[in-house]
DRENBAKOL-623597 format. One record per residue (C-alpha): residue in three letters; residue number from 0; x, y, z. Coordinates in pm, 1 decimal, decimal comma. Example, Ala and Ser with C-alpha at 12.3 -4.5 7.8 and 13.67 -1.06 7.14 Angstrom:
! DRENBAKOL-623597
> type:seq:x:y:z
> ALA:0:1230,0:-450,0:780,0;
> SER:1:1367,0:-106,0:714,0;
This chain:
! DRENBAKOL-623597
> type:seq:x:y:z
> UNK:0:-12266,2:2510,1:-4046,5;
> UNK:1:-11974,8:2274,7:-3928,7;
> UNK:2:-11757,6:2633,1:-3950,4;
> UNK:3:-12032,8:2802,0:-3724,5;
> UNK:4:-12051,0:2511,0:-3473,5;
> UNK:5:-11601,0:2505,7:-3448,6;
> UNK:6:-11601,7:2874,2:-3391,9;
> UNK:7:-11826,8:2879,6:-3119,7;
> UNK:8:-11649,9:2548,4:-2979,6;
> UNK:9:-11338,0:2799,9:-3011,6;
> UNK:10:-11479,4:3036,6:-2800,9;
> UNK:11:-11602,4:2855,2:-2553,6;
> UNK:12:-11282,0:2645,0:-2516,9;
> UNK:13:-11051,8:2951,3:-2503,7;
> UNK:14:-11109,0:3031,0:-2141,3;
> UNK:15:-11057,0:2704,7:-2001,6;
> UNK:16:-10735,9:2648,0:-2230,1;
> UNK:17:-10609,9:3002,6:-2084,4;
> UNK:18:-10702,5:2916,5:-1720,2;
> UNK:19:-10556,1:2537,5:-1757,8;
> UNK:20:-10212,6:2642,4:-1938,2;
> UNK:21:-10174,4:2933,8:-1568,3;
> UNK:22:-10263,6:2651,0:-1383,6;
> UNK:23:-10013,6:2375,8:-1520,7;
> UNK:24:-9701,7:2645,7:-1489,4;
> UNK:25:-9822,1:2859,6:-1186,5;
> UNK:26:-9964,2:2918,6:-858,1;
> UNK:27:-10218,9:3142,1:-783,3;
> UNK:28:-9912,0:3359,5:-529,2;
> UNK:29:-9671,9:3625,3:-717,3;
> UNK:30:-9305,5:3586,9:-724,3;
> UNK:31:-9139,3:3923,1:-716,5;
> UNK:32:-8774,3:3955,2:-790,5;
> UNK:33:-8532,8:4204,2:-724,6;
> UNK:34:-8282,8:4303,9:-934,2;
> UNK:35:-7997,3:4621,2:-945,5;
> UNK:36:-7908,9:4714,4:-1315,5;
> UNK:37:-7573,4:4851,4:-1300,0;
> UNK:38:-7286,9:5006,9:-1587,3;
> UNK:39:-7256,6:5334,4:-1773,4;
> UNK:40:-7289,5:5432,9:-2102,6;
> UNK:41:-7020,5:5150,8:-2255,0;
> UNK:42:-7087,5:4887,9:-2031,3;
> UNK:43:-7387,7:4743,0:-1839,9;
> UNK:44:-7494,1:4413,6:-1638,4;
> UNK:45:-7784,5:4273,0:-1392,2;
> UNK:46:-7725,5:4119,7:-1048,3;
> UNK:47:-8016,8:3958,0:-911,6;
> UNK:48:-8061,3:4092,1:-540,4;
> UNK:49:-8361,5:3917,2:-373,8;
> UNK:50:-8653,9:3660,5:-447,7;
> UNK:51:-8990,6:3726,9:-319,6;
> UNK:52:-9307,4:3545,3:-235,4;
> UNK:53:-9647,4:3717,1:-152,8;
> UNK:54:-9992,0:3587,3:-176,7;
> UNK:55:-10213,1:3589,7:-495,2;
> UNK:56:-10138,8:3642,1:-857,9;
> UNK:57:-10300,3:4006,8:-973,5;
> UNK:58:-10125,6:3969,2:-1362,3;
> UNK:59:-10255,5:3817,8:-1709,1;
> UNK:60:-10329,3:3519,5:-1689,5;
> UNK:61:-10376,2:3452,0:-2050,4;
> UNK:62:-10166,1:3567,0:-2327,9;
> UNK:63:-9930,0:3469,4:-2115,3;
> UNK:64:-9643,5:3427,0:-2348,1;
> UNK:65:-9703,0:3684,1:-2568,9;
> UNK:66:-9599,6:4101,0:-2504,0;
> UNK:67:-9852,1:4354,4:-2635,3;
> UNK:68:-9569,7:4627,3:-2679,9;
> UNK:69:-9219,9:4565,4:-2718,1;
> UNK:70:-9070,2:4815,3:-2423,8;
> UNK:71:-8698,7:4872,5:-2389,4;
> UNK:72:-8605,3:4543,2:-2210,6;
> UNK:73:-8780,2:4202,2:-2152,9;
> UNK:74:-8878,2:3971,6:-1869,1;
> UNK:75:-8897,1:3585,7:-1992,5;
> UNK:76:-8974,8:3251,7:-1794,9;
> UNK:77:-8927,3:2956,6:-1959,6;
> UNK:78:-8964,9:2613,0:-1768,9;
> UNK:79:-8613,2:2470,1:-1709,8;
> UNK:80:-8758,4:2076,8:-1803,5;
> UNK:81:-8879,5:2167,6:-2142,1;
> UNK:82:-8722,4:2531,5:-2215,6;
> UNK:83:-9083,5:2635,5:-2329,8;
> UNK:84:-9162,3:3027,4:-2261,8;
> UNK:85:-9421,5:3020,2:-2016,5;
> UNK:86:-9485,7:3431,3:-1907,9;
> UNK:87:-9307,6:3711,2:-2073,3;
> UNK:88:-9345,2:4072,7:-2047,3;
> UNK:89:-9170,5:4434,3:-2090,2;
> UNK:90:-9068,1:4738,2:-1920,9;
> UNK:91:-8847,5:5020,3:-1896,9;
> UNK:92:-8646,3:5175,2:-1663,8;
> UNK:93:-8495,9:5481,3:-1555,8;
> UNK:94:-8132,5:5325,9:-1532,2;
> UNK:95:-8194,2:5283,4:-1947,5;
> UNK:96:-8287,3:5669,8:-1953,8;
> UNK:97:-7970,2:5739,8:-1764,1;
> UNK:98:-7756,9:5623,2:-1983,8;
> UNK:99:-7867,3:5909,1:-2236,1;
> UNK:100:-7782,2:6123,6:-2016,5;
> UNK:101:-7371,2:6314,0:-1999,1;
> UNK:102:-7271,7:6139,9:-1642,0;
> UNK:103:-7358,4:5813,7:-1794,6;
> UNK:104:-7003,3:5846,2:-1993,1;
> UNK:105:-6793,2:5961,0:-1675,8;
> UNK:106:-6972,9:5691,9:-1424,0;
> UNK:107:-7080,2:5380,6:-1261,5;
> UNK:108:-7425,0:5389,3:-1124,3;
> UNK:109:-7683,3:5105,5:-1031,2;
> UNK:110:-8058,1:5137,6:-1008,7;
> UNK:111:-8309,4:4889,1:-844,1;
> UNK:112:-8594,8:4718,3:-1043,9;
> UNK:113:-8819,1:4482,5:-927,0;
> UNK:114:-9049,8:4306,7:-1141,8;
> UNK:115:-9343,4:4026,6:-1102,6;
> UNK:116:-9453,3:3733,9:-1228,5;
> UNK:117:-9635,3:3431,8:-1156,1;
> UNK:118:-9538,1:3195,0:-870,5;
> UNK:119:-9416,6:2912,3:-1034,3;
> UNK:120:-9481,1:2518,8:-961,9;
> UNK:121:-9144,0:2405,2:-1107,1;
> UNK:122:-8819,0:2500,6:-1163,0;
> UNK:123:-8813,4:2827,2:-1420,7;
> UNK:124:-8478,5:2968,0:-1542,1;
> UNK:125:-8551,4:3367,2:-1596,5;
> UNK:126:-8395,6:3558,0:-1840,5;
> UNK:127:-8392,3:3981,7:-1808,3;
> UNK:128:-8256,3:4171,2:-2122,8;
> UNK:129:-8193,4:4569,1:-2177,8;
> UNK:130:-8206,9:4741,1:-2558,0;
> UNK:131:-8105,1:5026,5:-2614,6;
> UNK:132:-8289,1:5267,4:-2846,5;
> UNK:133:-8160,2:5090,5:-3166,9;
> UNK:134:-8371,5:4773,1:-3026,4;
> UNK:135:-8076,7:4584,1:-2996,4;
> UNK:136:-8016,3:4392,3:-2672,5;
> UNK:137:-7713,4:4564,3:-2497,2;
> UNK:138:-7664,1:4308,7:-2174,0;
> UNK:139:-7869,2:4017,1:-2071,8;
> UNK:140:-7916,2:3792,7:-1765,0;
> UNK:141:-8019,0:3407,8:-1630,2;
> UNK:142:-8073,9:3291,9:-1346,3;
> UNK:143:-8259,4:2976,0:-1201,6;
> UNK:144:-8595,0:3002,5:-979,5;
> UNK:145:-8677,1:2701,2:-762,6;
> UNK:146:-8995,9:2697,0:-611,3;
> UNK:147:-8866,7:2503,3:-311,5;
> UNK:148:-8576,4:2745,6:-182,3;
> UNK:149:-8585,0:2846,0:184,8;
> UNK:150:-8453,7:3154,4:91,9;
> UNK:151:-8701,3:3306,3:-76,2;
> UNK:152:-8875,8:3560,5:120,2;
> UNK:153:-9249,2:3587,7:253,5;
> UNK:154:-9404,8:3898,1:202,6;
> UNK:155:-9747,0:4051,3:217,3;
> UNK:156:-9884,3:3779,8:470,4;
> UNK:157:-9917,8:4016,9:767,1;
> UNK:158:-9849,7:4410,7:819,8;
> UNK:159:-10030,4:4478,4:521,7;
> UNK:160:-10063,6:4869,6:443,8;
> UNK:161:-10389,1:4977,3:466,6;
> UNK:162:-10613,0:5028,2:167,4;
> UNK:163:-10910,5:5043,3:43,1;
> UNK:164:-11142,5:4966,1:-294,4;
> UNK:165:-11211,9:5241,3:-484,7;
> UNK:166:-11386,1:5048,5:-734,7;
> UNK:167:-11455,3:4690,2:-847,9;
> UNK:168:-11417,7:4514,8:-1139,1;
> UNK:169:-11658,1:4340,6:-1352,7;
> UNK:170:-11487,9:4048,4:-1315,8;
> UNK:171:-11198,2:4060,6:-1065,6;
> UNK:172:-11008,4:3717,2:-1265,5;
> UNK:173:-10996,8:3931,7:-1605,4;
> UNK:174:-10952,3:4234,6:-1510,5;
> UNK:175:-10622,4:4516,7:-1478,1;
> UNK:176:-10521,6:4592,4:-1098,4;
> UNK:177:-10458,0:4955,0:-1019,1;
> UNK:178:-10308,3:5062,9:-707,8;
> UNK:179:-10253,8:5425,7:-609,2;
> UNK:180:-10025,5:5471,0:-326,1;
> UNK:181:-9959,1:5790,1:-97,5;
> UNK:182:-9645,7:5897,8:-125,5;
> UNK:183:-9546,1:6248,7:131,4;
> UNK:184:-9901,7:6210,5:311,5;
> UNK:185:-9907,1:6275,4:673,5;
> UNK:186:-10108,2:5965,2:885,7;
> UNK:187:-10369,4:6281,1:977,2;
> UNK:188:-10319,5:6408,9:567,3;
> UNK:189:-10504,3:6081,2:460,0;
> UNK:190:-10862,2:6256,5:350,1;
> UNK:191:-10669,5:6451,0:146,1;
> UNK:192:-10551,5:6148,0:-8,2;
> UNK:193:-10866,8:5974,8:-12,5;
> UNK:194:-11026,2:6293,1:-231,1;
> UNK:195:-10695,8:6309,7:-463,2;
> UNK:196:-10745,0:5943,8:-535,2;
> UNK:197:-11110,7:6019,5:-637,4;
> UNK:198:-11020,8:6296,1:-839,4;
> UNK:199:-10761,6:6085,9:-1015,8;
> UNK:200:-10975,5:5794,7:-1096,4;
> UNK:201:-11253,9:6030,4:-1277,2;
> UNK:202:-10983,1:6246,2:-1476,1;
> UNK:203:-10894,8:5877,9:-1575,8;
> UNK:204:-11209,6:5745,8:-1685,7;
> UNK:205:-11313,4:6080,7:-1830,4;
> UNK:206:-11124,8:5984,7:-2142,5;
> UNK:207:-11193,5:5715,2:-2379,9;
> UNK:208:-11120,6:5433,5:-2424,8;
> UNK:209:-11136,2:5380,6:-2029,0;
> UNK:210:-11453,6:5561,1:-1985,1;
> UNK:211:-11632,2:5287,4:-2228,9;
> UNK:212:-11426,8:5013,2:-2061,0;
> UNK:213:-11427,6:5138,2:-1690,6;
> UNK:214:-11575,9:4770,3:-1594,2;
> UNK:215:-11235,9:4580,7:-1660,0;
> UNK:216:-11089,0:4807,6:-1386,7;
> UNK:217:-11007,0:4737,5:-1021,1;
> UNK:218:-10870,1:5062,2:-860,6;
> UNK:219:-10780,0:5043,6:-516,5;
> UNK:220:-10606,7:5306,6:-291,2;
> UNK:221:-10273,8:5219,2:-19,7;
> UNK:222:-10243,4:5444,7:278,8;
> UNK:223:-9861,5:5439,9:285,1;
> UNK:224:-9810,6:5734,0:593,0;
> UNK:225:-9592,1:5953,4:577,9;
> UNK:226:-9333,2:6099,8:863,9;
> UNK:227:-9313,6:6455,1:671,5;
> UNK:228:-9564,5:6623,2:429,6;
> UNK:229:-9461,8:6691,5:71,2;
> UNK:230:-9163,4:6571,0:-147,8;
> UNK:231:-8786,5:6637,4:-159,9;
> UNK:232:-8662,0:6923,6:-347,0;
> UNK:233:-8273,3:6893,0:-401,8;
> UNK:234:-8297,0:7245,1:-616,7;
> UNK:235:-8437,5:7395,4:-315,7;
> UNK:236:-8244,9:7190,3:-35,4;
> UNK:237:-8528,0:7031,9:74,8;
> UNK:238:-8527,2:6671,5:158,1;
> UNK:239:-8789,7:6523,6:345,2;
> UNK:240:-8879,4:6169,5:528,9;
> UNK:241:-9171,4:5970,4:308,9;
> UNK:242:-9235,7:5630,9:226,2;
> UNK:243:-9045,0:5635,5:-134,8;
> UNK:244:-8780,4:5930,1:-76,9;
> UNK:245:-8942,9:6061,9:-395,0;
> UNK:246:-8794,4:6417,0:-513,4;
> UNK:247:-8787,1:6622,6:-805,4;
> UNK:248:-8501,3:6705,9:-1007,8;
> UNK:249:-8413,1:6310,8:-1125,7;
> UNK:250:-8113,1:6352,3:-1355,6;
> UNK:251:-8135,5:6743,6:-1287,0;
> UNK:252:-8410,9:6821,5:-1460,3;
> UNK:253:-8591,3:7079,6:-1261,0;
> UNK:254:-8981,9:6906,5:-1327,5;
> UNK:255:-8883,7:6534,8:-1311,4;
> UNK:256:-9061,2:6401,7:-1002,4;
> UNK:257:-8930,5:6038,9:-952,3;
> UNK:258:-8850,8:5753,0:-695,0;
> UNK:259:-8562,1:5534,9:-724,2;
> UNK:260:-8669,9:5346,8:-480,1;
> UNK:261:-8826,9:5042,3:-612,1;
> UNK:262:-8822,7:4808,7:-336,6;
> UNK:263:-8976,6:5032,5:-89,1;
> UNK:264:-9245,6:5124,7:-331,3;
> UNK:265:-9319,1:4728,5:-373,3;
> UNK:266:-9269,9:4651,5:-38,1;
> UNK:267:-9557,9:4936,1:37,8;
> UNK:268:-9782,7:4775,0:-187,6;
> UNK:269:-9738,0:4354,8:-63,4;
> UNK:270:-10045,6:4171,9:-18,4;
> UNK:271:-10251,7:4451,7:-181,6;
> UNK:272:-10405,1:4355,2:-499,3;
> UNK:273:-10207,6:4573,2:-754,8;
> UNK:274:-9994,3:4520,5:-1083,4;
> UNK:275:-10018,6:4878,0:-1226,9;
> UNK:276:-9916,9:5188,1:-985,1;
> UNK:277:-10016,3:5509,7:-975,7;
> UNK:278:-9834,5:5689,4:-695,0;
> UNK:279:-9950,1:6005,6:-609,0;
> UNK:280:-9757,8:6276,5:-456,2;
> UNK:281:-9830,8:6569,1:-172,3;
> UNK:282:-9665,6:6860,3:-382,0;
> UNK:283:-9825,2:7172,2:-523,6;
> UNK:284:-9506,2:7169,2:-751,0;
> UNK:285:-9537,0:7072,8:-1131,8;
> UNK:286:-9385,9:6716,4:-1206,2;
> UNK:287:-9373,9:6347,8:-1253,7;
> UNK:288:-9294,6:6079,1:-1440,1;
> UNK:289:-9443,6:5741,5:-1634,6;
> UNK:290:-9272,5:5450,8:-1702,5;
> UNK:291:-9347,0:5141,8:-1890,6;
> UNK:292:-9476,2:4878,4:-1643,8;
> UNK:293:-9319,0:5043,7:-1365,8;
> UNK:294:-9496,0:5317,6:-1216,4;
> UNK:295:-9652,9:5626,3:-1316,0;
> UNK:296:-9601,8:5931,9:-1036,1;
> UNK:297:-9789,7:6305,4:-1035,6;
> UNK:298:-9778,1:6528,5:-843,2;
> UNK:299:-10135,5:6584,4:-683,9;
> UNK:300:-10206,3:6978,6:-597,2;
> UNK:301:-10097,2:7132,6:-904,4;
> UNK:302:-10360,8:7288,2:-1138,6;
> UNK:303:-10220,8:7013,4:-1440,1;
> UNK:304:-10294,1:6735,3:-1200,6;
> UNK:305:-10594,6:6567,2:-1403,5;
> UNK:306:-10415,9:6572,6:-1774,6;
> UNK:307:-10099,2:6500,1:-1602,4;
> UNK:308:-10192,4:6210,9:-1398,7;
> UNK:309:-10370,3:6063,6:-1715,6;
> UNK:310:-10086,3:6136,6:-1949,4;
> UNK:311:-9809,5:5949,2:-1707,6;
> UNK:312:-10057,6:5661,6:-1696,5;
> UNK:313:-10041,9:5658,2:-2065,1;
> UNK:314:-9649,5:5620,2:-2014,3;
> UNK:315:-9663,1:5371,1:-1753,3;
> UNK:316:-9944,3:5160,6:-1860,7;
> UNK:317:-9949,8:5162,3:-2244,1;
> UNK:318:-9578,6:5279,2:-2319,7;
> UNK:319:-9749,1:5563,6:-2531,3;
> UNK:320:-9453,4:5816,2:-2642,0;
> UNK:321:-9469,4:6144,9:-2579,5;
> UNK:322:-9599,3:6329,1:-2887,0;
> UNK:323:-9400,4:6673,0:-2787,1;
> UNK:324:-9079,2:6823,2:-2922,4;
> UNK:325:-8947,6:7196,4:-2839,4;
> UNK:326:-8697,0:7399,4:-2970,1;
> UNK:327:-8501,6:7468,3:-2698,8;
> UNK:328:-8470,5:7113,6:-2527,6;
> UNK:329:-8458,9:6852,1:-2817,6;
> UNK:330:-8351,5:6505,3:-2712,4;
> UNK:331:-8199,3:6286,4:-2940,5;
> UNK:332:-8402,0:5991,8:-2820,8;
> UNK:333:-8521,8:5773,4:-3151,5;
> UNK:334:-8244,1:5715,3:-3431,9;
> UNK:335:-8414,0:5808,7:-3739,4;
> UNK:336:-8320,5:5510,1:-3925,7;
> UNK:337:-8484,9:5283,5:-3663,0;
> UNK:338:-8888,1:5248,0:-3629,7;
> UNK:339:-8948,3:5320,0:-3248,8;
> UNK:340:-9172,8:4980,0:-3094,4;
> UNK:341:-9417,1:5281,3:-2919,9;
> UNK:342:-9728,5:5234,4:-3119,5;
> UNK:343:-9813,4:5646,5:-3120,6;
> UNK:344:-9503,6:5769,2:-3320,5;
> UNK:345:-9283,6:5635,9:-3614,6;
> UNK:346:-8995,3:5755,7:-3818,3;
> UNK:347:-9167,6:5575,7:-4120,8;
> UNK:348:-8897,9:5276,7:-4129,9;
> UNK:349:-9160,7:5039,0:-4086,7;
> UNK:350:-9508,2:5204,2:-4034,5;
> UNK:351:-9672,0:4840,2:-4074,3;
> UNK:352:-9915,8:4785,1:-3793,4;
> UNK:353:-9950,7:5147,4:-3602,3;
> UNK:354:-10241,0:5372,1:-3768,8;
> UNK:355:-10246,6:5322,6:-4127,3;
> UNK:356:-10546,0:5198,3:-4089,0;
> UNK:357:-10687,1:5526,2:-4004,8;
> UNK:358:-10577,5:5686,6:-4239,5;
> UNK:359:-10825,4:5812,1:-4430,8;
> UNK:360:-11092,6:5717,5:-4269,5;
> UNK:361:-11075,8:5843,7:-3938,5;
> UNK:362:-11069,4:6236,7:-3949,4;
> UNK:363:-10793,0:6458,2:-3863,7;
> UNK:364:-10541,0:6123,7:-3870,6;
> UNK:365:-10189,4:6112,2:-4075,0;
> UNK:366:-9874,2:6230,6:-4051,9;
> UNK:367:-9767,1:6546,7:-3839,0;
> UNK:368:-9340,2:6608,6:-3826,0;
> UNK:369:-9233,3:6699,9:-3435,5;
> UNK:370:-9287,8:6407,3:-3174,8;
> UNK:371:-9061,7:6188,7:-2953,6;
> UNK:372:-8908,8:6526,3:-2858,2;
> UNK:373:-8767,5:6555,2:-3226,9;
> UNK:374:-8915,6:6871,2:-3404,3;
> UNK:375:-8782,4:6642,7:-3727,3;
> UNK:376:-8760,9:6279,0:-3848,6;
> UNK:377:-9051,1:6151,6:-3554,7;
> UNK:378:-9418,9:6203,5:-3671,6;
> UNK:379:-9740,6:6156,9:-3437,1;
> UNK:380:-10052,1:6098,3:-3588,7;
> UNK:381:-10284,6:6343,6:-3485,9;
> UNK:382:-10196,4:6742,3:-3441,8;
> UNK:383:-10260,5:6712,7:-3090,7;
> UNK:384:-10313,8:6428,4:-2826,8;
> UNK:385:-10334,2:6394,7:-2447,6;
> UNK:386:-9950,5:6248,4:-2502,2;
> UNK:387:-9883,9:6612,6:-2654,5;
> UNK:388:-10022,3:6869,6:-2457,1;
> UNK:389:-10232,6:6927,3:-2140,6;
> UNK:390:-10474,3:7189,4:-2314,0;
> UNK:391:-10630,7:6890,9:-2508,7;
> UNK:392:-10936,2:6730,8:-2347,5;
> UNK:393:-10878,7:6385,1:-2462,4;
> UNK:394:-10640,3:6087,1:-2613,2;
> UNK:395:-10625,9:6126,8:-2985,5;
> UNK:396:-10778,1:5836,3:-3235,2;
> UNK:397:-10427,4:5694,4:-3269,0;
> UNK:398:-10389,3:5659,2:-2893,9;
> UNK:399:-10736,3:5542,3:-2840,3;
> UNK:400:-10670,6:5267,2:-3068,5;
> UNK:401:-10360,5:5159,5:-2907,5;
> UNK:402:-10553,2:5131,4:-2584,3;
> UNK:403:-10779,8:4990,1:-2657,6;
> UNK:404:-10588,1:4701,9:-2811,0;
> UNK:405:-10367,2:4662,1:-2442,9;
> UNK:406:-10697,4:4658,0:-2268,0;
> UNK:407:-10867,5:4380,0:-2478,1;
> UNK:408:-10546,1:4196,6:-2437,5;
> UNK:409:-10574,4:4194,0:-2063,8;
> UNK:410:-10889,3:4135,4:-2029,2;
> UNK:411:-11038,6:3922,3:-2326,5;
């Protein structure tokens, strides 16, 4: 009996232990800071570039120290009194992709990233690291946050870009913030976008596990206008004047549909409620890109655009790996001698904690050779998955379960 009565005193304390550890470190504002990663393939640092303050906090607010998935480089606040970790989380970035890539040997670029977190009370000291794909931590920054300084800069209190809610959460304090933004919509375009946005949102919750947990959602849509219609296409010559200068061919590849443009993109999206960011993108052309905690961007008129939209969010939201490997374009990507931190693939290093527990009792789950875009040494656990191919209708049991697991952490 006394074990019945703690556990329920457990779960009714929990909440209020959550709400009063935010509340003793944080403010209920977000402090966004911008950063330029910068190097090539030998050598790599972070410059901080600008602090940012804009109203309400849209993130976790429990679990605050703890990451659900690894990622390929870390956000941590600590308080600078104690040194205690007070918010952590993960992310990747295109600058880490770049540095796969043959220019990354011959030169010196830098990429923006901006990342959020809560507004803090106190002093914090903030540490940003980058890993490569061994895991190991290949440069590292700190830098001090005080609360006080003048110069941080007020955002998203007036001039806000219009929006509007698509739908509502259950509970708007527990709940994951989605924001799609227009991205090469004219101002007189913006039905069109309104219908995409739709269209998006139930290709979305079509698949489980969103469909059974559609009530932890709050989706709303940003009007960002647009001076031209459509999206640069360097490959054809054709640039074009939008919101996040997004184009295709990012690092040459002819279907990579990207922005580098992360401060615009954020800037956009101040004072809307949004953490997770779906841009959408005025092109009949097949393309996009998802990445980890970033952004996930499709393009909206092609025939793929439901699986495609849904599979980038699986990039961008859950850091799901892509499950497909061809012939003709393998990438060496994951060492085969390292376990990869995505929860969907493995090498079989160290299996411990992905789907072994479906195995054998979940049907059609266990080892298939060709994912990660490695036709050997990278299994997936399913023979085919949303992450693998656009023919299939949903997100494999592996997936599923893997979701499901980053939504209960947000929201429970």
């Amino acid at each position: 009996m006394k074990k019945i009565l703690s556990f329920f005193l457990f779960l009714l304390c929990c909440p209020v232990t959550f709400a009063q550890q935010f509340d003793e470190f944080f403010t209920d504002s977000t402090l966004r800071i911008d950063y330029n990663f910068a190097g090539d393939a030998n050598h790599q640092w972070i410059a901080l570039d600008q602090l940012n303050r804009s109203p309400r906090w849209y993130g976790k607010r429990q679990h605050l120290a703890e990451l659900p998935v690894e990622g390929n480089g870390q956000i941590t606040v600590r308080s600078h009194r104690s040194g205690e970790v007070i918010y952590r989380n993960s992310f990747s970035t295109l600058f880490q992709e770049w540095l796969s890539y043959p220019e990354a040997k011959t030169t010196t670029r830098s990429f923006e990233n901006v990342f959020l977190v809560p507004f803090p009370k106190d002093t914090i000291d903030v540490t940003v690291e980058l890993r490569n794909n061994r895991r190991e931590v290949i440069t590292q920054m700190t830098h001090t946050v005080v609360p006080s300084d003048i110069l941080i800069r007020r955002i998203g209190e007036r001039d806000i870009t219009p929006y509007w809610t698509l739908q509502q959460a259950r509970d708007t304090s527990r709940c994951i913030h989605i924001a799609f933004l227009a991205e090469g919509y004219t101002e007189c375009e913006m039905p069109v976008f309104e219908e995409d946005c739709r269209v998006a949102t139930e290709a979305l919750f079509a698949h489980e596990p969103f469909k059974s947990m559609r009530d932890r959602f709050n989706i709303i849509a940003v009007k960002a206008a647009s001076r031209e219609s459509g999206t640069s296409e360097p490959g054809k010559g054709v640039w074009k004047d939008t919101p996040l200068s997004s184009h295709f061919n990012t690092f040459y590849s002819d279907r990579y549909l990207t922005t580098l443009h992360l401060k615009a993109l954020h800037d956009c999206l101040a004072g809307t409620p949004y953490e997770h960011i779906i841009v959408l993108v005025n092109t009949n052309n097949y393309g996009g890109g998802g990445i980890l905690n970033s952004y996930n961007l499709a393009m909206a008129h092609h025939p793929a655009f439901k699986p495609v939209v849904v599979h980038e969010f699986g990039h961008s939201f859950a850091g799901l790996a892509d499950e497909y490997a061809y012939e003709a374009e393998q990438i060496p990507m994951y060492p085969h001698d390292v376990e990869p931190w995505e929860p969907n693939i493995t090498t079989k290093v160290n299996f411990k904690g992905k789907w072994e527990n479906l195995i054998g009792k979940v049907d059609g789950v266990g080892f298939f050779e060709g994912a990660g875009y490695s036709l050997k040494g990278v299994w997936r656990g399913c023979k085919d998955c949303r992450m693998r191919t656009n023919s299939n209708p949903e997100f494999c049991p592996v997936c599923r379960q893997a979701l499901t697991r980053l939504i209960n952490f947000y929201t429970e």
